[in-house]
LOVEX-771204 format. One record per residue (C-alpha): residue number from 0; chain; y, z, x; residue in three letters. Coordinates in nm, 3 decimals, always signed. Example, Ala and Ser with C-alpha at 12.3 -4.5 7.8 and 13.67 -1.06 7.14 Angstrom:
BEGIN
(pt 0 A (-0.450 +0.780 +1.230) ala),
(pt 1 A (-0.106 +0.714 +1.367) ser),
***
This chain:
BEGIN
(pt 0 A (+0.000 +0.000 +0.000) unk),
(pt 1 A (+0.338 -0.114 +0.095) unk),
(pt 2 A (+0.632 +0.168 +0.193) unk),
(pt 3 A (+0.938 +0.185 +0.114) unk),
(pt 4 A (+1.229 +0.256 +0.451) unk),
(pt 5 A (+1.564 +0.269 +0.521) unk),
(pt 6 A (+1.683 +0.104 +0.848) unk),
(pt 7 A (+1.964 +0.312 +0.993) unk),
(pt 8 A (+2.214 +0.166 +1.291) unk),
(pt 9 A (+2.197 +0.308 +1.617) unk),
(pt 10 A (+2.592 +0.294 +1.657) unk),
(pt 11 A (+2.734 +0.438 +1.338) unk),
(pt 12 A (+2.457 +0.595 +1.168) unk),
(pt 13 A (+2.485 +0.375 +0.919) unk),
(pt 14 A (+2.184 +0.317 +0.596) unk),
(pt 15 A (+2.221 -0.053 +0.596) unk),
(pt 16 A (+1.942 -0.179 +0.511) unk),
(pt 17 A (+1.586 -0.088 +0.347) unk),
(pt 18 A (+1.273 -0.241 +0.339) unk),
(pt 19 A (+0.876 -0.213 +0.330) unk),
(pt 20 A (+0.591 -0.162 +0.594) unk),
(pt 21 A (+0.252 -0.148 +0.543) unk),
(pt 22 A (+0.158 +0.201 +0.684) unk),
(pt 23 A (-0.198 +0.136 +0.761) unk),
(pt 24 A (-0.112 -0.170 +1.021) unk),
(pt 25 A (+0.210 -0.061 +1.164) unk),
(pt 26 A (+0.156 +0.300 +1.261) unk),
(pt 27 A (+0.507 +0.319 +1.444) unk),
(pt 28 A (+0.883 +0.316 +1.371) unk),
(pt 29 A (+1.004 -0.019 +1.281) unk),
(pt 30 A (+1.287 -0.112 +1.518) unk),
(pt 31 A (+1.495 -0.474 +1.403) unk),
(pt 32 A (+1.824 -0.567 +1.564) unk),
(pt 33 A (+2.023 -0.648 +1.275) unk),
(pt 34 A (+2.365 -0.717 +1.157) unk),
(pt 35 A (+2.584 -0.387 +1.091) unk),
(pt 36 A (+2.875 -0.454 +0.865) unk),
(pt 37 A (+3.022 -0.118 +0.970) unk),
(pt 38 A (+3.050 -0.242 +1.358) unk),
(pt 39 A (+3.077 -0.589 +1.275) unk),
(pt 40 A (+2.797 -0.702 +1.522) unk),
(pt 41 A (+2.453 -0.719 +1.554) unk),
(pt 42 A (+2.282 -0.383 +1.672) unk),
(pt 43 A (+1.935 -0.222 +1.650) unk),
(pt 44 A (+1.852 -0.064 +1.328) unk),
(pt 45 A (+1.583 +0.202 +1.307) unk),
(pt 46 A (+1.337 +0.318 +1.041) unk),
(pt 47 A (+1.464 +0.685 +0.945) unk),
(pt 48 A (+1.295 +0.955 +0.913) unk),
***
């Protein structure tokens, strides 16, 4: 079953984005480098706790 997390920039803190992982394949944090509209760039967003 598919899970529900919220990608959070590494600059501002910011909850961007969210998406879904499947639990039982990816075992770690998901780690994308995304655009953050709060910096205005592209930056690594992290799955939150």
């Amino acid at each position: 079953m598919r899970e529900k997390v919220i990608l959070v920039c590494s600059d501002c803190l910011g909850r961007n984005y969210t998406t879904t992982k499947n639990k039982q394949v990816q075992k770690t944090r998901l780690e994308v480098v995304k655009f953050c509209p709060r910096c205005n760039k592209h930056t690594l967003h992290k799955e939150s706790k």
